[in-house]
N, C-alpha and C positions, 0 to 999 in steps of 0.2 A: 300380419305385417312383419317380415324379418327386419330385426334390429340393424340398423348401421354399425359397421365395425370403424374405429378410428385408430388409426396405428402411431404412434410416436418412438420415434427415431434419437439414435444420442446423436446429436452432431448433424449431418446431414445426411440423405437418404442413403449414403452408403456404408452409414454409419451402424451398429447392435441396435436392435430392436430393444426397448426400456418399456413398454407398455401399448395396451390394448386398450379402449374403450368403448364398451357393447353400448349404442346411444338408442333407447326408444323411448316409446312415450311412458312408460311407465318409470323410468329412470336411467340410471348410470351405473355400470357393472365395471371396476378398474380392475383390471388385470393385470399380474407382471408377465415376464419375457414367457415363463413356461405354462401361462394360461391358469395362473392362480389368483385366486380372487382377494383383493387385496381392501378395498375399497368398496362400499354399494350406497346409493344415492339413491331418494325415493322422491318421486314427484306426487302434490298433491295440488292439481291443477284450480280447485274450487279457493281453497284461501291460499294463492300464490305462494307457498312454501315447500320449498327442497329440504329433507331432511337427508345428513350423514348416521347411517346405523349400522352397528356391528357388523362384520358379517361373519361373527359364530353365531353372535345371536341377533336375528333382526327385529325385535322386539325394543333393545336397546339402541336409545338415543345419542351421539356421541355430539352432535352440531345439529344448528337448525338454524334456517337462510329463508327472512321474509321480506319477500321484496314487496314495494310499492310502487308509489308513484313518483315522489323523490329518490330511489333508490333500496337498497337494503340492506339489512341490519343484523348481521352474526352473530347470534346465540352459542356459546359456548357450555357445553355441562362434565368437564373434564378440570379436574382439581391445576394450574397453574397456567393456562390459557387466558388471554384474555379477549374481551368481544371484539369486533372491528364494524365500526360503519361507514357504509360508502355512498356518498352521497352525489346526485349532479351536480352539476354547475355549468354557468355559459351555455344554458339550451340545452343539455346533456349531452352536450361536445365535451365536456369535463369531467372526471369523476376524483374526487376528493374523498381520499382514505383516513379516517381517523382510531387512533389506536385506544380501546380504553371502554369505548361508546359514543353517545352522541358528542359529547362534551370533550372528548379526547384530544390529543395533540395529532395535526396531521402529517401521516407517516409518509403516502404516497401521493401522486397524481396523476392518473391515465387522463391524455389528448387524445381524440378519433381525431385521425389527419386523412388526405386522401386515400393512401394505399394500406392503413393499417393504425395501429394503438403502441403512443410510445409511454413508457413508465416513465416518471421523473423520483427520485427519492429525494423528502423534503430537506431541504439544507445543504443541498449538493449545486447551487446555485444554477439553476436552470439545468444541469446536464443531465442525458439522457440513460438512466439505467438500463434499459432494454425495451427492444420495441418487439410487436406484433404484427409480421407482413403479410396479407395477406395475396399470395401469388396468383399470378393469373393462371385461366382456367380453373378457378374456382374448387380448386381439391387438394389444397395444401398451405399451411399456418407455418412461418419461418420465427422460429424465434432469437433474435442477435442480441447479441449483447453488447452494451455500449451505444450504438447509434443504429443508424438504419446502414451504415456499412461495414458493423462491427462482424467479429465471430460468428458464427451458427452453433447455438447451444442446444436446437433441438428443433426438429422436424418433426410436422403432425401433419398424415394423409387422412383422406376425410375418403369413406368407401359408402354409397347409400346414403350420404345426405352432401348437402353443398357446402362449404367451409363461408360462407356468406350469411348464411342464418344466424351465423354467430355475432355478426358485425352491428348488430341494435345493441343499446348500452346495456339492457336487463337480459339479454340471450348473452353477452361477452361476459358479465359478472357470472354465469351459472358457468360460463366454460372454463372462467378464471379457476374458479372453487374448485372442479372435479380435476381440473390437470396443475393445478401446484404440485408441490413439490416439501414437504416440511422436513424438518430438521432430522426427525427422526428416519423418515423414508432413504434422504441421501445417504446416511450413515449403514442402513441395512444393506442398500447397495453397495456399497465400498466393503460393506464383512464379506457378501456376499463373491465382488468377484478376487479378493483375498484368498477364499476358501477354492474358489476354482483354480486361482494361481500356486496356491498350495499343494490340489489335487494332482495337477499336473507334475508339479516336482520329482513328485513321489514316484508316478509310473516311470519316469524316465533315465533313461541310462544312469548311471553312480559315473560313468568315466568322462569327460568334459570334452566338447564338442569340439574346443579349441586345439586340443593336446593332440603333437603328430606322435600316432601308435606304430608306425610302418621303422624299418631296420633301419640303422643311421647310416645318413650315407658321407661317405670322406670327402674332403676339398679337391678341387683338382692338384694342389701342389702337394696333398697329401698322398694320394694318387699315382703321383708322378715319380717321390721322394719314396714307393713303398714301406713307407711306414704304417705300423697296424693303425684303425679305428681305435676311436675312446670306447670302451666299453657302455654297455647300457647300465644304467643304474637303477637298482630297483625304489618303489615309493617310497618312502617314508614311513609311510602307517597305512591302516588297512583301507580308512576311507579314501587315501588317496588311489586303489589300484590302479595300472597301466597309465599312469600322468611320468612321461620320460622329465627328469633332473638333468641339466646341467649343470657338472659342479663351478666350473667357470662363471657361470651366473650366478648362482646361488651366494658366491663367495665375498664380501665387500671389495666394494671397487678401490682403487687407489687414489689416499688424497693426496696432492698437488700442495706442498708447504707454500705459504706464500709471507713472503717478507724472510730472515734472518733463520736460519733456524734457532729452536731454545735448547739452550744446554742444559745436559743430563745431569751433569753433576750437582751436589749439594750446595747450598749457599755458605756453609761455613767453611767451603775451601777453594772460595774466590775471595782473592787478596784484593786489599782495599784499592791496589792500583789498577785490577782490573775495573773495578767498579768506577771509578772518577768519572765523573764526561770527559769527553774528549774536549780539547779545545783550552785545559788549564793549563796552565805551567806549572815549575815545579813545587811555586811558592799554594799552590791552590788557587788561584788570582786569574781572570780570563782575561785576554790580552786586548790592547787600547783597541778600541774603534777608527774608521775612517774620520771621522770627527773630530778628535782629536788634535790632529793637525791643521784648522783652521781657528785664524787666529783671533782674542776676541772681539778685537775692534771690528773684523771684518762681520763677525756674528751679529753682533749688534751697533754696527755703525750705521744704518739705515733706522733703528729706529728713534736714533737719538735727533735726527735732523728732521723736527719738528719744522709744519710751515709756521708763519706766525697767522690770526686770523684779523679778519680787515675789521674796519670801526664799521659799524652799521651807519643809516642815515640818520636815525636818530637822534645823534650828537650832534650833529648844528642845531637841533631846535633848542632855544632856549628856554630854561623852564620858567619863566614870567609864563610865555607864551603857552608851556605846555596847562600849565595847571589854572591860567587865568578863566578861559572859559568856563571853566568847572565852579569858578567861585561867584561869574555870573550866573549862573543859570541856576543858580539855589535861590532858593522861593522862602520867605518868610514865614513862619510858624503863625499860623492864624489861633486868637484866643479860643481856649475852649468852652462850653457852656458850662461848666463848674465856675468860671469867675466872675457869672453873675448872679453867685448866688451868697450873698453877704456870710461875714463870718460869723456873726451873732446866729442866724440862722442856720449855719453848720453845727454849730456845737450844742445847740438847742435840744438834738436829740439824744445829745450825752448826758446833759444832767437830768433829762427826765429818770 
C-alpha cells in the first residue's frame, strides 16, 4: 500500500511549501521543504500508543502519546518539557488541555463545530485562538488564525487519504501532535531562510539596482543656455563602485532662520542699553497702564453698595410660643429600680 503524501503550505496554497507528511499505517515520516526527514512517529496499533523517535536513531524514544478512552496523555523523556493531558469533555465535543499532567492548569480548549476545530487559550475570555477548517471536497485542512475569518497561517493538502479521517476527537489529537509546530522548529526555519537571504546577497551585483549608471543628461535650459554638463563624479570608496554622486545632494540643505537672527558678537560688548527691555524709560520704570486712569470710586464703587437683607419669617413668632411646646412635651423622669432598695442594704456589702 503506497503511503499518503500530505503537503503543508505557509499561508495559502500559493504560498512555499514548509512540509511533507508521508501518512501510513505504520506511522508518520515529517519532512521539510527539500525532503529531509525531520520528524518520524511510529504507531503501535495493539496498546493504542504513538511514539515520537529519533530519526538518527530510531531506537530512541523522544515522546510517547497513549491514548484511551478519555483521551490522552503525553509522555515526555527530554530534560525541561513538560507532559500535557488532553482530555474530553461535553461528549468529546470538547477537548480540555492541561499543562503539567492530569492535575495541571488548563492551557487550552479545542470545540468540534460544524465545519471544523476552533482553539480557545485559557484566559483569553472565550476568544478564538485559531481554528481548524476543514474545506469542502474533502482534501484540504485551513488553518486561520484568530477566528474562522481570521489570516491563513497554513494550508494542509491531503494526497491518498481523505482530510475527514482526521475529524474523530482521537484521529485530530494524532494529527495535532505530528503537524505542530515547536519553538525550536520556527526558529530553524527563520535561520534557515536567513541563510538563503544571505546566499542570495552574495551572488548578486556589488552596484545597486537603484543607481542610474547611463551618461548624465543636461536640463533643457541647460541645453538651450549651452553650458557644459556637471561632470561625473566618481564613488567614494571601492565598495561603492558605479553608484553616480550628486554633489548638490550630498551637500546640507539650507536652514531657513526663523524668529530674529542671534548676534554674533560677544556678550561683553553689548552695552547695558542694548540689553534693557524695551518698553522702560529712562528712569528703568515701565510706563502706567490703561488702568491707571480710572478712577477709584469708579473701581470700587459697585462693591461698596451692599443690598441690605430682609428679616426672615421667623421674627414674628414669639418665643413663649417658640420654646413652649418643647417644655410640654417633656415627660417626667420615672424612678429607677435602685430606689427600692433601702440604704442599710446598700452599704451592707461595704462593711462586710
Amino acid at each position: 500500500m503506497t503511503d499518503a503524501v500530505i503537503t503543508e503550505f505557509a499561508g495559502t496554497r500559493k504560498g512555499t511549501i514548509a512540509r511533507f507528511y508521508q501518512y501510513g499505517n505504520g506511522g508518520v515520516r515529517v519532512l521539510d521543504a527539500k525532503k529531509n526527514l525531520k520528524r518520524l512517529y511510529l504507531f503501535d496499533p495493539s496498546t493504542n500508543i504513538m511514539t515520537e523517535r529519533d530519526p538518527a536513531g530510531q531506537d530512541k524514544i523522544i515522546r510517547r502519546f497513549v491514548f484511551d478512552p478519555y483521551g490522552m496523555l503525553e509522555e515526555t523523556f527530554a530534560f525541561g518539557q513538560r507532559p500535557r493531558t488532553f482530555r474530553y469533555e461535553d461528549g468529546a465535543r470538547k477537548i480540555a488541555v492541561r499543562e503539567g499532567g492530569e492535575y495541571g492548569a488548563v492551557g487550552k480548549l479545542f470545540t468540534f463545530e460544524g465545519n471544523g476545530v476552533s482553539e480557545t487559550a485559557w484566559g483569553r475570555n472565550g476568544e478564538i485562538e485559531r481554528v481548524y477548517v476543514f474545506e469542502s471536497g474533502d482534501t484540504a485542512v485551513t488553518e486561520r488564525a484568530g477566528g474562522w475569518y481570521g489570516n491563513v497561517a497554513r494550508t494542509i493538502l491531503f494526497e491518498g487519504i481523505r482530510a475527514s479521517v482526521f475529524r474523530e476527537p482521537e484521529s485530530f489529537l494524532q494529527f495535532l501532535m505530528f503537524t505542530e509546530w515547536s519553538a525550536g522548529d520556527r526558529e530553524e526555519a527563520v535561520n534557515e531562510q536567513v541563510a538563503q537571504v544571505r546566499a542570495g546577497d552574495k551572488g548578486a551585483s556589488a552596484r545597486s539596482r537603484y543607481a542610474y549608471t547611463g551618461a548624465p543628461r543636461a536640463s533643457a535650459d541647460t541645453a538651450a543656455s549651452g553650458r557644459d554638463q556637471r561632470p561625473r563624479i566618481p564613488s567614494r570608496s571601492s565598495d561603492d563602485d558605479g553608484i553616480d554622486f550628486i554633489p548638490s545632494a550630498d551637500s546640507p540643505g539650507s536652514v531657513v532662520p526663523r524668529g530674529p537672527a542671534a548676534s554674533a558678537r560677544p556678550s561683553r560688548e553689548i552695552s547695558f542699553e542694548e540689553r534693557r527691555p524695551r518698553g522702560r524709560n529712562d528712569r528703568g520704570q515701565f510706563p502706567a497702564g490703561r488702568s491707571a486712569e480710572i478712577p477709584l470710586e469708579e473701581r470700587f464703587g459697585g462693591a461698596r453698595e451692599k443690598e441690605q437683607l430682609s428679616r426672615g419669617g421667623s421674627v414674628d413668632i414669639p418665643l413663649e410660643e417658640r420654646f413652649e411646646s418643647a417644655r410640654r412635651e417633656r415627660e417626667k423622669l420615672s424612678k429607677g429600680k435602685s430606689a427600692d432598695i433601702p440604704y442599710s442594704e446598700r452599704r451592707g456589702g461595704g462593711d462586710r
